[in-house]
C-alpha positions in Angstrom: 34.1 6.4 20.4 32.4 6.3 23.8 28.9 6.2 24.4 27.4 9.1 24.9 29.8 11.1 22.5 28.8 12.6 19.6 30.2 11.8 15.5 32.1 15.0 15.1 33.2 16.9 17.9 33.1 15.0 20.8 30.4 17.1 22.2 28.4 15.4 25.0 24.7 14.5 23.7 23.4 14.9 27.1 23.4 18.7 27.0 20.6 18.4 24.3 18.5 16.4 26.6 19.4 13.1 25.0 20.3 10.0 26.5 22.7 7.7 24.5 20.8 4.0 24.7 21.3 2.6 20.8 24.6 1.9 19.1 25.0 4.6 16.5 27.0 2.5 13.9 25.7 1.4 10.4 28.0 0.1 8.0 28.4 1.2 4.2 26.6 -2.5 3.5 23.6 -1.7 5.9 23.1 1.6 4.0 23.6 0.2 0.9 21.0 -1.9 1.3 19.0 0.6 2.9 19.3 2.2 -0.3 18.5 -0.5 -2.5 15.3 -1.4 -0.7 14.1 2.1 -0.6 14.9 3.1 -4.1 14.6 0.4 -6.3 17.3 -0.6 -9.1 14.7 -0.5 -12.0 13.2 3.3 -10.8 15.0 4.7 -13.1 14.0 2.8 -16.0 10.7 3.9 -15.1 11.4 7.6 -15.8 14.0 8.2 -18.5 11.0 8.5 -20.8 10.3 11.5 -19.0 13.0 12.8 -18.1 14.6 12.0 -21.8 11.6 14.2 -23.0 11.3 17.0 -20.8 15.0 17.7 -20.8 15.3 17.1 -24.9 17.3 14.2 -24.8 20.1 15.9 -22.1 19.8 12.8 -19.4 23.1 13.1 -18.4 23.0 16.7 -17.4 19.7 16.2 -15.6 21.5 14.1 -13.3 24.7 16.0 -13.2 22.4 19.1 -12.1 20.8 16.6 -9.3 24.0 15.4 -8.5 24.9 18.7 -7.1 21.7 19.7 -5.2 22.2 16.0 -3.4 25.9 17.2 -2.2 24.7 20.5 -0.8 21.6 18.1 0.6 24.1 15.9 2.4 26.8 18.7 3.2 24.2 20.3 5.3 23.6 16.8 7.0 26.8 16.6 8.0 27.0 20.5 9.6 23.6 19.8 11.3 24.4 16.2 12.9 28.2 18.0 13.8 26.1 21.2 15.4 23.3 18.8 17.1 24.9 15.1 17.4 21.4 13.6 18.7 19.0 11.2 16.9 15.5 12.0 14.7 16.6 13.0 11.5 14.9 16.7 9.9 12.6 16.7 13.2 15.8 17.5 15.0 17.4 20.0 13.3 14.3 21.7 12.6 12.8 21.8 15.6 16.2 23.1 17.0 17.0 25.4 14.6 13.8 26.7 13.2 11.2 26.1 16.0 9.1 23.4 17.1 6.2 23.4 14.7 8.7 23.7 12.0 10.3 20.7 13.3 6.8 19.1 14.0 5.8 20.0 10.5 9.1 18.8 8.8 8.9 15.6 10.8 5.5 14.4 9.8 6.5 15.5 6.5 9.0 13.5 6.0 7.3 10.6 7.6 4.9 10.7 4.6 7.6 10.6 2.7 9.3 7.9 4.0 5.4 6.1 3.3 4.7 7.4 0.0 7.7 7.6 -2.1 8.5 3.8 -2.1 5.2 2.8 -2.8 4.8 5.4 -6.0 8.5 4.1 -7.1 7.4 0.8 -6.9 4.2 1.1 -8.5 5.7 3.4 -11.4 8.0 0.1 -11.9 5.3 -2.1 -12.0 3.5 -0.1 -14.8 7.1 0.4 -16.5 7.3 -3.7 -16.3 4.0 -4.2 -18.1 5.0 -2.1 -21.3 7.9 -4.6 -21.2 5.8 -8.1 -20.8 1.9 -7.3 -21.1 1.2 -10.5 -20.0 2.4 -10.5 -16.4 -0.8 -8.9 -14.1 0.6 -5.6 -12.3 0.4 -7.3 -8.6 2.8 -9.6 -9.5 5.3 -6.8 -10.5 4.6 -5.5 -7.1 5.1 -8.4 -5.5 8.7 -9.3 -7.2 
């Protein structure tokens, strides 16, 4: 693929005002790692109890049923970075297909998202992790 040509159509960036300078490539590996250092392994250990409670004991079809939101999540990925092939994420597409303060909103939102949700998943592990050995002070739970 050229630079300068977009994922899925071949479209030319440049007639969204963008200028091609990075190399839009990341491999399965990068984003599984990505992944793992985002969401951490043990996060869901540190909310079956809840979610075993809260759906009666039906884990499974909690997950099924999120499953299936996360496909129509990424299928709308994939038609927005086909309709707009340029870079910054939900700022982008918002901004372009909504308006600009929905796209500065969304943006900032996620942002805080990006900030917050790693850091409650992490700590939620920690606190999981002292049920499971008392002994060990939280920080260090943290820190592994």
């Amino acid at each position: 693929m050229a630079q300068g040509e977009a994922a899925g159509d071949g479209e030319d960036v440049a007639t969204f005002g963008y200028r091609q300078e990075l190399k839009r490539a990341l491999s399965l590996f990068d984003l599984l790692i990505y992944g793992l250092v985002f969401i951490v392994p043990i996060a869901p250990m540190s909310v079956f109890g809840f979610v075993f409670n809260a759906s009666h004991g039906m884990v499974p079809l909690i997950y099924l049923v999120g499953l299936g939101a996360m496909m129509f999540t990424a299928l709308s990925y994939v038609t927005q970075t086909r309709t707009f092939p340029v870079a910054g994420s939900v700022y982008a597409y918002a901004s372009r297909g909504i308006g600009e303060s929905a796209g500065f909103l969304a943006g900032w939102a996620m942002l805080l998202d990006y900030l917050l949700l790693p850091t409650m998943v992490y700590v939620t592990c920690a606190v999981a992790m002292l049920v499971l050995a008392p002994g060990v002070p939280k920080v260090l739970w943290l820190i592994v």
